[in-house]
ZADO-1210 file (C-alpha; in nm, 4 decimals, padded with zeros to 6 digits):
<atoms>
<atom x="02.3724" y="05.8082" z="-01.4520" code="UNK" pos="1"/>
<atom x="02.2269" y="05.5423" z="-01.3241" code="UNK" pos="2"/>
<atom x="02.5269" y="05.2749" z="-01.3334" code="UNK" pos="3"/>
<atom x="02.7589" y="05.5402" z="-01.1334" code="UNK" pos="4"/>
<atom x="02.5002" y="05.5206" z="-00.8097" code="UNK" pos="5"/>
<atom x="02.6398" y="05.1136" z="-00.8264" code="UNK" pos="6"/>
<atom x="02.9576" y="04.9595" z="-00.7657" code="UNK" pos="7"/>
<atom x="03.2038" y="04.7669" z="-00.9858" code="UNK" pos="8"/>
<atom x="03.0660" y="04.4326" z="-00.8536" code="UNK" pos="9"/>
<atom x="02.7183" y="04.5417" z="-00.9015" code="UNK" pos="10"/>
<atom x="02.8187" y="04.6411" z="-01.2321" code="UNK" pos="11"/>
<atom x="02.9551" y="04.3505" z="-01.3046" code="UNK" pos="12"/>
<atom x="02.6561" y="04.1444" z="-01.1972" code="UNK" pos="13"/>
<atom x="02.4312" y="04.3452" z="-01.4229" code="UNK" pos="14"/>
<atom x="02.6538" y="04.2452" z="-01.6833" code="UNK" pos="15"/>
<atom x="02.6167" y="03.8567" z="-01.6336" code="UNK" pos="16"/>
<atom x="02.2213" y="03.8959" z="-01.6116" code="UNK" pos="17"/>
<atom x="02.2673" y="04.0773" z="-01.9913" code="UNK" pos="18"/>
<atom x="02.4846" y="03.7301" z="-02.0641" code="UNK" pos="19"/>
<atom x="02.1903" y="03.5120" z="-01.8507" code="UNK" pos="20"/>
<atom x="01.9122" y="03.5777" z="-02.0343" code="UNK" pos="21"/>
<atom x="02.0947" y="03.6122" z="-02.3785" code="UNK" pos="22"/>
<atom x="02.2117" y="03.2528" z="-02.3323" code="UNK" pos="23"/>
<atom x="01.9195" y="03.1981" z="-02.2010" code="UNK" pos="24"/>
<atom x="01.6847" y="03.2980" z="-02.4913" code="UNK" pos="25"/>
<atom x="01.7418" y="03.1200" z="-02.8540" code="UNK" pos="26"/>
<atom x="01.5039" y="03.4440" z="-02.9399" code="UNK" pos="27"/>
<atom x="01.7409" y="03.7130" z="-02.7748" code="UNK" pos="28"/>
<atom x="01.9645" y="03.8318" z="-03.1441" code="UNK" pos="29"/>
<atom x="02.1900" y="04.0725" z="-02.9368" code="UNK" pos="30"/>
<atom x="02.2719" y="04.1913" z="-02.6094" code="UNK" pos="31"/>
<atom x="02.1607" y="04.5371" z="-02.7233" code="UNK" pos="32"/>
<atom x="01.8579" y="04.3933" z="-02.8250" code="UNK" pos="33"/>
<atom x="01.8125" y="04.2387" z="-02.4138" code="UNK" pos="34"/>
<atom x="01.9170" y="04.6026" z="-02.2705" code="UNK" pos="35"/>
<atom x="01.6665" y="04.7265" z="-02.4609" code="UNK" pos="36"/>
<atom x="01.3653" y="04.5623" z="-02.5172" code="UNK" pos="37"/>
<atom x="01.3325" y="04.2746" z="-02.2506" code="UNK" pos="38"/>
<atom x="01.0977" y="04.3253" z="-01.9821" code="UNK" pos="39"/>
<atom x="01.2623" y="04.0990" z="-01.7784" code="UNK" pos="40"/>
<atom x="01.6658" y="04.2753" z="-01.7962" code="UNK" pos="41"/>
<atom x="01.4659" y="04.6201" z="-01.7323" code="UNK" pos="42"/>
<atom x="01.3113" y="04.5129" z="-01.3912" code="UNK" pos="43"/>
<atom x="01.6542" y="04.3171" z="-01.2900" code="UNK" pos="44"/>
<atom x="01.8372" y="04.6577" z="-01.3690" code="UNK" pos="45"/>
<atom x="01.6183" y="04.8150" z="-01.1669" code="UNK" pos="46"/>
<atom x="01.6104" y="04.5696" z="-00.8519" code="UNK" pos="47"/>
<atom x="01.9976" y="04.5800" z="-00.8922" code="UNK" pos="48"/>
<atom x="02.0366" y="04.9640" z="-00.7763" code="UNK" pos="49"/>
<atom x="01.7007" y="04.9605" z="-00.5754" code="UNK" pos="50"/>
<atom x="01.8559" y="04.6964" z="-00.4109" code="UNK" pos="51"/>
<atom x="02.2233" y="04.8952" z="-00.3450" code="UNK" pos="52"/>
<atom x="01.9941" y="05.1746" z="-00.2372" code="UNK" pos="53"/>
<atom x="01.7436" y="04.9484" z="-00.0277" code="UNK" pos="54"/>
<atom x="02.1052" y="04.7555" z="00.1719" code="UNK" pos="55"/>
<atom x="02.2320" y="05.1618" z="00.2251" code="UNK" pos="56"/>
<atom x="01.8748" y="05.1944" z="00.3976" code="UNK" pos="57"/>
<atom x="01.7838" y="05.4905" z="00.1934" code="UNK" pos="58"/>
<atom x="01.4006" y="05.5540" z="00.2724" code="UNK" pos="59"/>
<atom x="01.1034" y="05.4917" z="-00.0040" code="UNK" pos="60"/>
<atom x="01.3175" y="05.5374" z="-00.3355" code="UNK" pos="61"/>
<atom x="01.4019" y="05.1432" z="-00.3521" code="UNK" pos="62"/>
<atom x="01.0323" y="05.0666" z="-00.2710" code="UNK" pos="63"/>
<atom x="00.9133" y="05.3100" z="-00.5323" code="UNK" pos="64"/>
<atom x="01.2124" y="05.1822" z="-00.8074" code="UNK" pos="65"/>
<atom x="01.0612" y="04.8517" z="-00.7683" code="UNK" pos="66"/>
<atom x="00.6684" y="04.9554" z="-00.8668" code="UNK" pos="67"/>
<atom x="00.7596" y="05.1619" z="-01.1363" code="UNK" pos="68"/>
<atom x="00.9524" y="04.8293" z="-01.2683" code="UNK" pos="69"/>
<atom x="00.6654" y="04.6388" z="-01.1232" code="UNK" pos="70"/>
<atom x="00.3755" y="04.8609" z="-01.3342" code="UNK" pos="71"/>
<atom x="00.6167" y="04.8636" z="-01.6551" code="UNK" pos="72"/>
<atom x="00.6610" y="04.4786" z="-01.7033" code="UNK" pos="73"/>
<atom x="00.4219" y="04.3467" z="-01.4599" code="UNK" pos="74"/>
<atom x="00.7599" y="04.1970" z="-01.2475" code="UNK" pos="75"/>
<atom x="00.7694" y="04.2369" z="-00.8882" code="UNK" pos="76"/>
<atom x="01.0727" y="04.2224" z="-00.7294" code="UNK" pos="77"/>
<atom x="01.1255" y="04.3459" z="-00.3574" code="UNK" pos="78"/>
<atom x="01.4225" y="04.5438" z="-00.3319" code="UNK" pos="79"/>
<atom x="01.5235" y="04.3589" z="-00.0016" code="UNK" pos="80"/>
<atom x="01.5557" y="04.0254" z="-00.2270" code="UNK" pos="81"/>
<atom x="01.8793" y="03.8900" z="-00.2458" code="UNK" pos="82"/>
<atom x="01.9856" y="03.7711" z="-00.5901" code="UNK" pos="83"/>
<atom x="02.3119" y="03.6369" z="-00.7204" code="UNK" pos="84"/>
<atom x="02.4604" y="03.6964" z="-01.0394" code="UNK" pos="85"/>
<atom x="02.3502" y="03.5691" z="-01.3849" code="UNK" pos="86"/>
<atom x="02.0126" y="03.6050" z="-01.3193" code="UNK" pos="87"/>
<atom x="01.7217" y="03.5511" z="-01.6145" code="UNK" pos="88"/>
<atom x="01.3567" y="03.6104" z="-01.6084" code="UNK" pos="89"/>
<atom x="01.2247" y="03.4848" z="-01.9664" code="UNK" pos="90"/>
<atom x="00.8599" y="03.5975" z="-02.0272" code="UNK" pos="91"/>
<atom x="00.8191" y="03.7457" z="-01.6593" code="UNK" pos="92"/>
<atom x="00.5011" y="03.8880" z="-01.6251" code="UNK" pos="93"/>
<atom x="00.3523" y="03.7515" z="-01.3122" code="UNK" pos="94"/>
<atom x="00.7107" y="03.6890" z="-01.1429" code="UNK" pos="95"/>
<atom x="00.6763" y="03.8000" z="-00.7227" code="UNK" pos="96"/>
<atom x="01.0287" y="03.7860" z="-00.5565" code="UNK" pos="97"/>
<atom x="00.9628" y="03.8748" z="-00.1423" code="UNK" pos="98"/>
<atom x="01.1451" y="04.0905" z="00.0554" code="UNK" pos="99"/>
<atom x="01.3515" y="03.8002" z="00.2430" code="UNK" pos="100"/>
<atom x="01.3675" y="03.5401" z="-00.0663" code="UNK" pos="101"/>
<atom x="01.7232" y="03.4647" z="-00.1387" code="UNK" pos="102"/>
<atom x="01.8124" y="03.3370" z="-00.4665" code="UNK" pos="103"/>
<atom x="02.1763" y="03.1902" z="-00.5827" code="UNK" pos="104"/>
<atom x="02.3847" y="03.2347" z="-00.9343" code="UNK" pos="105"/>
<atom x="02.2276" y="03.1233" z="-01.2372" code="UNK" pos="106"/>
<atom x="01.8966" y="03.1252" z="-01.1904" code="UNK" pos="107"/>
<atom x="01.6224" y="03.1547" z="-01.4366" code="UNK" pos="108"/>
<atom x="01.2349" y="03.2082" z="-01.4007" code="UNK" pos="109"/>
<atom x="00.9576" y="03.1906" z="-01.6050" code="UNK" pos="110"/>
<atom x="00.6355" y="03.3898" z="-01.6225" code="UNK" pos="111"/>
<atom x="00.3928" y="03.3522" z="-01.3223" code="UNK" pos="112"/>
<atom x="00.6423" y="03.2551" z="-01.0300" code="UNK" pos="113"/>
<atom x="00.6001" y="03.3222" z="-00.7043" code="UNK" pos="114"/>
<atom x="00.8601" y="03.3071" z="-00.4575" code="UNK" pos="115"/>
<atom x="00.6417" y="03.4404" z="-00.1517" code="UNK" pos="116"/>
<atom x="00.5715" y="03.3781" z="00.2303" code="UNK" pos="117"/>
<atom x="00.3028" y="03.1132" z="00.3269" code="UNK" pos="118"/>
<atom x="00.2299" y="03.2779" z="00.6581" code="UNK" pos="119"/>
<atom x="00.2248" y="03.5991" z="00.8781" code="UNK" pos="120"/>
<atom x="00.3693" y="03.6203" z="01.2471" code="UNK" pos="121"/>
<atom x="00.1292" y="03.8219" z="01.4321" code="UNK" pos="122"/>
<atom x="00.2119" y="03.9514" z="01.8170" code="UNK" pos="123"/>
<atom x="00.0083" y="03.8385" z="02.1062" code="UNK" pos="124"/>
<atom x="-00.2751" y="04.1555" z="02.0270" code="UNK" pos="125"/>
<atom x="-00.2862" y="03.9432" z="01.6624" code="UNK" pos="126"/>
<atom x="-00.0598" y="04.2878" z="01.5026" code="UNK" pos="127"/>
<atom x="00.1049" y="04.1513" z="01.2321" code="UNK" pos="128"/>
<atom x="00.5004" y="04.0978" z="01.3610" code="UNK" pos="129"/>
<atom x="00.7231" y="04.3152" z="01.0797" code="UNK" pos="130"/>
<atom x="01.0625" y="04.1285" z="00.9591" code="UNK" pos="131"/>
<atom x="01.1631" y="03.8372" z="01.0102" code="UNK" pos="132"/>
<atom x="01.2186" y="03.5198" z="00.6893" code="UNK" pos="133"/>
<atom x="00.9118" y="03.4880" z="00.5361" code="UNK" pos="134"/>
<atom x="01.0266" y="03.4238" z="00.2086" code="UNK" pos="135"/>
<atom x="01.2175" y="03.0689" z="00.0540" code="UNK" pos="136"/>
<atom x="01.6247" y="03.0573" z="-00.0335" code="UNK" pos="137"/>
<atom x="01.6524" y="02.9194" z="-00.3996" code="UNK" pos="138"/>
<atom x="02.0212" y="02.7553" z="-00.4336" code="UNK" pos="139"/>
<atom x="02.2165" y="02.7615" z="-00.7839" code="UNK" pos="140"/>
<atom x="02.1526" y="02.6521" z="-01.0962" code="UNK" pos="141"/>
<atom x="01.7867" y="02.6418" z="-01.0371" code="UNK" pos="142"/>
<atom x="01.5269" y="02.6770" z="-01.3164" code="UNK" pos="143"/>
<atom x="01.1771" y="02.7603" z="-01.2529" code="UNK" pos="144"/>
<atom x="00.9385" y="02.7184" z="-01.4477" code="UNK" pos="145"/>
<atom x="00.6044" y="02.8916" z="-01.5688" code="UNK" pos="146"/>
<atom x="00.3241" y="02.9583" z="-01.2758" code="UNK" pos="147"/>
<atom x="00.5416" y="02.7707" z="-01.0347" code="UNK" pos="148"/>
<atom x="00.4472" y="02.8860" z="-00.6646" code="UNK" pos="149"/>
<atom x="00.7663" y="02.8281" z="-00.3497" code="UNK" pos="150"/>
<atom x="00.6360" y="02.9671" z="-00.0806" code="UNK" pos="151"/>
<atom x="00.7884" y="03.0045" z="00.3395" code="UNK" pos="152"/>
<atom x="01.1172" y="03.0815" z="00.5139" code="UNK" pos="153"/>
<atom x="01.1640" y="02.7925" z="00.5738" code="UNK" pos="154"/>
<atom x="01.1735" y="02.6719" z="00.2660" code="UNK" pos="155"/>
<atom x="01.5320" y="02.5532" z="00.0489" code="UNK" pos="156"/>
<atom x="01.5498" y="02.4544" z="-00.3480" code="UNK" pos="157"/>
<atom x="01.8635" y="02.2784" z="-00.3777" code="UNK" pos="158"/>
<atom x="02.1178" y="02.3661" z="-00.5938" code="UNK" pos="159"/>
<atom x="02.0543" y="02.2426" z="-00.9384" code="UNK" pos="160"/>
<atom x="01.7138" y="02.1969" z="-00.9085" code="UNK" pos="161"/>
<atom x="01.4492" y="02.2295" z="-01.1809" code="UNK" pos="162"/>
<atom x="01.0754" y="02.2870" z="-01.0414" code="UNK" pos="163"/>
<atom x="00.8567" y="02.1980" z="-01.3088" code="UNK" pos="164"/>
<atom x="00.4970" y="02.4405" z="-01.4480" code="UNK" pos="165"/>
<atom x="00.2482" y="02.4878" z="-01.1944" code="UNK" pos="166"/>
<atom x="00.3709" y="02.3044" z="-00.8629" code="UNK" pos="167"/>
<atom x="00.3001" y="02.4617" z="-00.5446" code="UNK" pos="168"/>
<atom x="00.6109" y="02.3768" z="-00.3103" code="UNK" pos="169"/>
<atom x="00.5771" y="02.4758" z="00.1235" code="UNK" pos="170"/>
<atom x="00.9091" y="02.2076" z="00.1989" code="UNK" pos="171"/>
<atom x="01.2686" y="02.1744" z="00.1392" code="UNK" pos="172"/>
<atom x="01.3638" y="01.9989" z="-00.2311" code="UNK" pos="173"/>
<atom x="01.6916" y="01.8470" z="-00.2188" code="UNK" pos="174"/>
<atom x="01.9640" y="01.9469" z="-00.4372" code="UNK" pos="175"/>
<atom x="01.9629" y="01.8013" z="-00.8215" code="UNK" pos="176"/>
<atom x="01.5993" y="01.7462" z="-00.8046" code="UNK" pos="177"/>
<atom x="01.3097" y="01.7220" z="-01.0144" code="UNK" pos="178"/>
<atom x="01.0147" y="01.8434" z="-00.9466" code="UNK" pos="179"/>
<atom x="00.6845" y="01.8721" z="-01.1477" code="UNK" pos="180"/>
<atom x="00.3041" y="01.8512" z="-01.1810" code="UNK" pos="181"/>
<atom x="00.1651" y="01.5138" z="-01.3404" code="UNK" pos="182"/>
<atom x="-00.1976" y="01.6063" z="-01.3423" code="UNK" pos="183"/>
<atom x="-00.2433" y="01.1892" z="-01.4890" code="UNK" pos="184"/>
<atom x="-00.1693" y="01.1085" z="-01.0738" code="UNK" pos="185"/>
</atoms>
């Protein structure tokens, strides 16, 4: 039922995150066995047709798909996320995706991420301003790993990027870049 409220491409898409994190896993025996018992596919699945639902502006149901996924594998993705295809999230609890983060093909993050805002407009009363990129754009080819925190709009990972355990990032990292936390510094 629930692949017939999605089109062919997002079909498709699901398709390559199945592929994503089997490749992605040297744990993963089967596809079937990714469908069915990684946390990680289950809250993509469900961010990929809260999502369809969430661009179609349907009220509350993409909000509520995403914390039912959210309180069954401790994932939070905001259905107004954008992600491309082949996505993976290996060992996800913790993961936070924003509303306005936008994240390329051929991703993959690990356990603990945060891909949030670092700050809040607020009006000239101090009301918090509603919209607006809050959230960073991750490029392609990008791994992230464990506990790793990217935080503002402004804020661009470069294609092919790998961001390293534990590094808290507020600027722009250049594409093909390394980044990680040498606590010996």
């Amino acid at each position: 039922i629930a692949m017939g409220l999605i089109s062919d491409g997002t079909n498709y898409t699901v398709l390559t995150d199945i592929q994503a994190i089997y490749d992605g896993d040297p744990a993963a025996r089967t596809k079937s066995e990714v469908v069915i018992a990684y946390p990680g596919f289950y809250a993509i699945f469900i961010y990929r047709i809260a999502h369809v639902l969430y661009k179609l502006g349907v009220p509350y149901i993409p909000r509520l798909m995403a914390e039912y996924a959210h309180e069954k594998t401790g994932i939070d993705i905001n259905p107004g996320a954008t992600i491309g295809d082949y996505f993976c999230i290996d060992h996800g609890t913790g993961v936070v995706i924003g509303e306005t983060a936008e994240l390329g093909h051929h991703v993959k993050l690990y356990q603990g991420v945060t891909l949030g805002a670092k700050s809040f407009k607020v009006n000239e009363n101090g009301e918090l301003v509603k919209g607006g990129k809050r959230h960073p754009n991750i490029g392609n080819n990008v791994v992230i790993y464990a506990n790793a925190t990217v935080l503002g709009g402004d804020t661009v990972i470069g294609d092919g990027c790998v961001i390293g355990a534990s590094v808290w990032i507020t600027k722009s990292v250049e594409a093909g870049t390394t980044v990680y936390f040498n606590p010996n510094k």
